[in-house]
C-alpha positions in Angstrom: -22.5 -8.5 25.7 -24.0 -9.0 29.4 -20.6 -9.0 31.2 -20.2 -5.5 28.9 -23.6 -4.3 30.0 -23.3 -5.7 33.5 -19.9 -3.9 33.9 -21.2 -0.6 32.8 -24.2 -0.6 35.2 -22.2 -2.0 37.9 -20.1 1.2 37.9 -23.1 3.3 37.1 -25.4 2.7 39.6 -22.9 2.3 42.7 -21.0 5.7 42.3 -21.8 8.4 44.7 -24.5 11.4 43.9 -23.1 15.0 44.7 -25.6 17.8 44.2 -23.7 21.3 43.7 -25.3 24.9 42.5 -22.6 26.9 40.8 -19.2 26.4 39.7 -15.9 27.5 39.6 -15.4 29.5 43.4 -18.7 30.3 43.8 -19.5 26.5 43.4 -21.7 25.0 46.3 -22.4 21.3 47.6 -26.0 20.9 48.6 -27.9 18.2 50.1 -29.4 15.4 48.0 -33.3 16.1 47.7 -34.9 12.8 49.4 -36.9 12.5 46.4 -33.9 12.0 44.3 -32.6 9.0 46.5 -35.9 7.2 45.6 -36.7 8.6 41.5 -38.6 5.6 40.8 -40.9 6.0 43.8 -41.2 2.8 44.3 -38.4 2.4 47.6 -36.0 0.8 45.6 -33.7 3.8 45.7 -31.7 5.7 43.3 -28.6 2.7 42.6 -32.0 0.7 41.3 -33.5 3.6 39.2 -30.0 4.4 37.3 -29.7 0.7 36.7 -32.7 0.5 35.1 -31.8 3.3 33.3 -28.8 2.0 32.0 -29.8 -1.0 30.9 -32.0 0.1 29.1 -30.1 2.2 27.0 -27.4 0.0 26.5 -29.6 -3.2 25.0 -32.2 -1.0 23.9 -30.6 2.2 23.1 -34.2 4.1 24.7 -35.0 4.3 28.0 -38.9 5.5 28.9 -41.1 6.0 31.6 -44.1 7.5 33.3 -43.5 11.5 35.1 -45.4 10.8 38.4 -44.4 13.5 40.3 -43.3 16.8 39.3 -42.8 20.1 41.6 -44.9 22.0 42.2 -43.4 25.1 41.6 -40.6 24.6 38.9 -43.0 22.0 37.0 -39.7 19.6 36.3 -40.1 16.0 37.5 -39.4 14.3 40.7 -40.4 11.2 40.1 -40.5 8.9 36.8 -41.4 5.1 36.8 -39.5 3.3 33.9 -40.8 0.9 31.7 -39.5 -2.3 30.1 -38.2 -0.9 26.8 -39.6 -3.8 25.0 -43.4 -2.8 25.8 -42.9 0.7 24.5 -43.4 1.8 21.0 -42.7 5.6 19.8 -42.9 7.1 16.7 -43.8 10.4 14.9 -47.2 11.2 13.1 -47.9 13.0 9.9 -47.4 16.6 11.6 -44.1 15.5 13.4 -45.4 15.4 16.5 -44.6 12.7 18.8 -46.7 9.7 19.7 -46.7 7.1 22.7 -48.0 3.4 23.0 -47.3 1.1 26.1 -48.8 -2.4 26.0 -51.2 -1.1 23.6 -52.5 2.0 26.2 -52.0 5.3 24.6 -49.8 7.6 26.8 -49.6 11.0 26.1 -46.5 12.7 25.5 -46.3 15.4 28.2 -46.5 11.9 30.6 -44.0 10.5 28.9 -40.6 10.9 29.7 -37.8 9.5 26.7 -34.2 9.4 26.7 -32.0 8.0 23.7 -29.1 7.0 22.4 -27.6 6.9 19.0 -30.5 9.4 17.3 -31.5 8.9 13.8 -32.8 11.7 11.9 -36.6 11.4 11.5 -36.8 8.6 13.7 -38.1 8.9 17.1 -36.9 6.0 18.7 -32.8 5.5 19.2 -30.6 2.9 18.5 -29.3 0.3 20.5 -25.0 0.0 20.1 -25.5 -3.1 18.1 -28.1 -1.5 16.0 -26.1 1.3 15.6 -23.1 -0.4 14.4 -24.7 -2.5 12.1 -26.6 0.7 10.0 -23.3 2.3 10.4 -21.6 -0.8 8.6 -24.6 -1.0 6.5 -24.5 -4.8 5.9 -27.3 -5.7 4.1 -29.0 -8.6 5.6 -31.7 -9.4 3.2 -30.5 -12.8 2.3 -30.6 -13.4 5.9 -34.2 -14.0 8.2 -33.8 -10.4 9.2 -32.5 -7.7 7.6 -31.2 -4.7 7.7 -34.9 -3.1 8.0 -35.7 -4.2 11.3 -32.8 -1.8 12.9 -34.7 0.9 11.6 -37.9 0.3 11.8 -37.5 -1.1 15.5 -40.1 -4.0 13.9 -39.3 -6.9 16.1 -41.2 -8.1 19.1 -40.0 -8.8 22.1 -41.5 -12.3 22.3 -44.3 -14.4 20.0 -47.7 -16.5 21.8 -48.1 -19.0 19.2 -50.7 -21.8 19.0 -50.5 -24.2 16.6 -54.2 -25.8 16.7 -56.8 -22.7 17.1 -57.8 -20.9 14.3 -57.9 -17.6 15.6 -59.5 -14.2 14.1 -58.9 -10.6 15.0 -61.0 -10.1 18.1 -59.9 -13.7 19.4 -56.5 -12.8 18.9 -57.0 -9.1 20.8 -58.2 -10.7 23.4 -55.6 -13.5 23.9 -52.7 -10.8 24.0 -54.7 -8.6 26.8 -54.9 -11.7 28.5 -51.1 -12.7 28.2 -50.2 -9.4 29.0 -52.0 -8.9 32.1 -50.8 -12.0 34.1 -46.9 -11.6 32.9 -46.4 -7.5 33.0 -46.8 -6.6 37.2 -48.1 -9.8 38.3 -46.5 -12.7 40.4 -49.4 -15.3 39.8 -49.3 -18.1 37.5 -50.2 -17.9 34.1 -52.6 -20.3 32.9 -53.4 -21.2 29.2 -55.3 -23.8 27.1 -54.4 -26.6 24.5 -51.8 -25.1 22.1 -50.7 -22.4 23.2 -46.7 -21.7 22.8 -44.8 -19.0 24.1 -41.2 -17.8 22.4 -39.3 -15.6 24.6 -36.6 -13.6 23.1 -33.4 -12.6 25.4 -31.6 -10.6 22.7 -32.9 -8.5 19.8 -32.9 -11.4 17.1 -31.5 -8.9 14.4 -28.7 -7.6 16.4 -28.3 -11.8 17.3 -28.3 -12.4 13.7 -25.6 -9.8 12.6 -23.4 -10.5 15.2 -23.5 -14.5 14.2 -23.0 -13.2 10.7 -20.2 -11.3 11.5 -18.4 -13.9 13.3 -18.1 -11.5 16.5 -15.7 -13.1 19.2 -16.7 -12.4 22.9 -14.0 -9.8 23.2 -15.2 -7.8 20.0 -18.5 -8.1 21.5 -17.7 -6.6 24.4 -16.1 -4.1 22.3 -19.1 -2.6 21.2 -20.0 -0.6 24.4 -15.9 1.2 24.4 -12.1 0.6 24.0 -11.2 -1.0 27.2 -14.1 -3.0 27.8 -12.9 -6.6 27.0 -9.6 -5.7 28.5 -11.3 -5.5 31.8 -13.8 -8.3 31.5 -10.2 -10.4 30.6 -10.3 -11.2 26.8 -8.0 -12.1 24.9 -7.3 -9.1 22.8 -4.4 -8.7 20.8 -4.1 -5.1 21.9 -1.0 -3.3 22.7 -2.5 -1.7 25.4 -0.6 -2.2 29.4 -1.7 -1.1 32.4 1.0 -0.6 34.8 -1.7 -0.1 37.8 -5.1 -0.7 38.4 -5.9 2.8 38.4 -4.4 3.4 35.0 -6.5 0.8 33.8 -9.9 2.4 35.3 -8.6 5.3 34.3 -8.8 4.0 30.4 -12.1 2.7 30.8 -13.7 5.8 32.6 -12.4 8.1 29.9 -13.2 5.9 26.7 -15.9 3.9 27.4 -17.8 4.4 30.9 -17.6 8.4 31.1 -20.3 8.9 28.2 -22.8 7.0 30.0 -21.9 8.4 33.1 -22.8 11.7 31.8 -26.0 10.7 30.7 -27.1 9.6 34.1 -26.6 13.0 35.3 -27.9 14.6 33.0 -31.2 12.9 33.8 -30.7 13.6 37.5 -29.9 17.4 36.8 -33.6 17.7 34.8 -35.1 16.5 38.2 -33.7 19.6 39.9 -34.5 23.4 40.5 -32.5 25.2 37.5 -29.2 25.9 38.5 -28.6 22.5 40.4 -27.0 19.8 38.7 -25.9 16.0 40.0 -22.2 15.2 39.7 -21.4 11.1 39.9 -18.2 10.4 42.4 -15.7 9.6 39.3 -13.2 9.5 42.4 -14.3 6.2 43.2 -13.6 4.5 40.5 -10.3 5.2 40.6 -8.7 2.9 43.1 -5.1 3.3 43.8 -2.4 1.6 46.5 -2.8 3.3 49.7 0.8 5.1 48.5 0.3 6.6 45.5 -3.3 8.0 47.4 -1.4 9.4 50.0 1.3 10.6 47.6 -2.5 12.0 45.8 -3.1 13.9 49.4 0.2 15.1 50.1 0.5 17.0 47.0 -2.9 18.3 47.2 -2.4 19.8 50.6 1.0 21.0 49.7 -0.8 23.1 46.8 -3.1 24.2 48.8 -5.6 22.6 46.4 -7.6 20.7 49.4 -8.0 21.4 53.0 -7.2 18.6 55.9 -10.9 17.9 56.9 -11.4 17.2 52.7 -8.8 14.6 52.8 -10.2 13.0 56.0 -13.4 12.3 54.4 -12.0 10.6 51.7 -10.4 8.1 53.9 -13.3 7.6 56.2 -12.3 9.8 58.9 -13.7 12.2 61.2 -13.1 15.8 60.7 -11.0 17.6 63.1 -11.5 21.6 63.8 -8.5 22.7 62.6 -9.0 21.0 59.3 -11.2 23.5 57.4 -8.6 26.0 56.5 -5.8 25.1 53.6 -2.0 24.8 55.5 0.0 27.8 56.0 2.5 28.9 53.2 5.3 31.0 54.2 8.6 32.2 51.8 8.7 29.7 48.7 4.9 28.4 49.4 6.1 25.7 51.8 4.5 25.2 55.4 7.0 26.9 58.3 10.2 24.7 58.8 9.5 24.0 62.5 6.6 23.1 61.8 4.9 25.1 64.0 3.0 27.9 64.0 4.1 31.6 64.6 2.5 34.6 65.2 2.4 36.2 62.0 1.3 33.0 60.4 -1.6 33.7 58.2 -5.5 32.7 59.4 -6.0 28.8 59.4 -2.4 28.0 60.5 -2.5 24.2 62.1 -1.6 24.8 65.7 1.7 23.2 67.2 1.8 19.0 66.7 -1.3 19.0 64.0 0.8 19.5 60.4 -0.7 17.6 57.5 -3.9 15.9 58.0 
């Protein structure tokens, strides 16, 4: 499930950011607003930020955090400081409205800013894929130490302070958390603690550890959880019919069934942290690696079409623009470039001057 998770991130959180306003013709690239290289605020930049985000979504199925910063003017936010999904607790009140605990502090919703995935009806709080699967399955665990319930109810904790020889009552107990809390959440120092004490960390949502083991999940069908393709990648074992005759066709399965969605997601967040009528746009292009032949082959026909200009193409490859480049080449009779290869004097506007065809 980490290799899955790790995978998906990976490719999440290193893709390129384009910021356009528009679309179709009348489509514009802008520049990236500094604030949205840094949304966490915390100088870690944006590839930090979305992997947080990610993760979070895939082992949690939530992501949350703290609006601090919004603009002035359009009132969306700039800035949002994610929390650990495991010290946040959601949930609706009597009137439907929603309701926001982190650590135990009350935040209040217009602070609070809460992405899921896998929504249940009536349920604030979203499902992680493992969660998900198992209520779709709807395997009833309830001969088991955790059952079906706990995907529902989101009732686990994410780790238990235990001690074994202090009888301890409510206010004892309060105050033993608020200690353990504050020296392990933001703090570096070491944490101290009497005769006793026991601390059980959990890694992986014990119910969704419990259903898998019950299942008899292999690694591969593990990995299978987060989209077709993923094991394949990772280099399970299979069974699948599925052949990839280049690496690019194999990307290309992996960014259309399983990556893409969460891809989408991420800019979808971004977008909300724009002026309306902005949105981000992730660099799928990247992803898509191909033999320096077949992305030449890519260019050639591009140009040909008249679907890119020169100077487009030289970015791609990392090189500089030249000042003929910003016009698409000439087409004359049948839509081909002039059969000297030169130009002529009733050549349309943007005609590559003598010696400077193609890119």
């Amino acid at each position: 499930m980490w290799a899955a998770v790790n995978l998906i991130v990976g490719l999440g959180s290193e893709l390129p950011i384009d910021v356009y306003r528009g679309t179709g013709k009348q489509r514009e690239q802008l520049r990236v607003p500094t604030y949205l290289q840094d949304p966490g605020g915390d100088g870690y930049g944006i590839e930090d930020w979305i992997a947080q985000y990610l993760t979070s979504l895939l082992l949690r199925g939530n992501s949350n955090g703290k609006v601090v910063g919004r603009d002035p003017s359009g009132g969306f936010p700039t800035q949002v400081s994610l929390y650990h999904p495991d010290t946040v607790a959601g949930w609706y009140d009597q009137y439907g409205r929603p309701q926001w605990k982190v650590m135990g502090r009350t935040i209040e919703p217009p602070d609070m800013w809460h992405k899921r995935v896998h929504p249940i009806s009536g349920q604030l709080m979203g499902l992680s894929p493992v969660s998900y699967l198992a209520s779709t399955i709807g395997l009833q665990l309830t001969s088991q130490r955790f059952g079906l319930q706990w995907f529902r109810d989101g009732g686990h904790p994410s780790g238990m302070l235990v001690n074994d020889e202090v009888e301890l009552d409510g206010p004892k107990i309060r105050k033993a958390k608020e200690l353990f809390m504050a020296a392990v959440f933001g703090s570096r120092e070491p944490l101290v603690m009497g005769k006793g004490w026991t601390y059980k960390t959990i890694q992986i949502a014990p119910d969704e550890s419990q259903f898998l083991e019950t299942q008899g999940f292999s690694a591969a069908e593990c990995a299978r959880i987060f989209g077709p393709g993923v094991p394949e990648v990772l280099g399970y074992e299979t069974g699948s019919s599925l052949t990839y005759s280049t690496l690019e066709g194999r990307s290309q399965h992996l960014l259309v069934f399983a990556v893409g969605k969460w891809l989408r997601r991420v800019e979808r967040a971004l977008t909300e942290m724009l002026p309306r009528g902005q949105y981000v746009k992730l660099n799928r292009a990247a992803l898509l690696q191909t033999t320096t032949l077949e992305r030449f082959r890519v260019h050639e026909i591009a140009l040909r079409n008249r679907i890119r200009v020169p100077n487009e193409v030289r970015d791609d490859e990392d090189w500089a623009p030249v000042p003929w480049g910003n016009e698409p080449n000439p087409i004359t009779g049948a839509g081909q470039p002039p059969a000297d290869g030169h130009a002529h004097d009733d050549d349309p506007p943007g005609t590559n001057p003598p010696g400077k065809e193609g890119i």
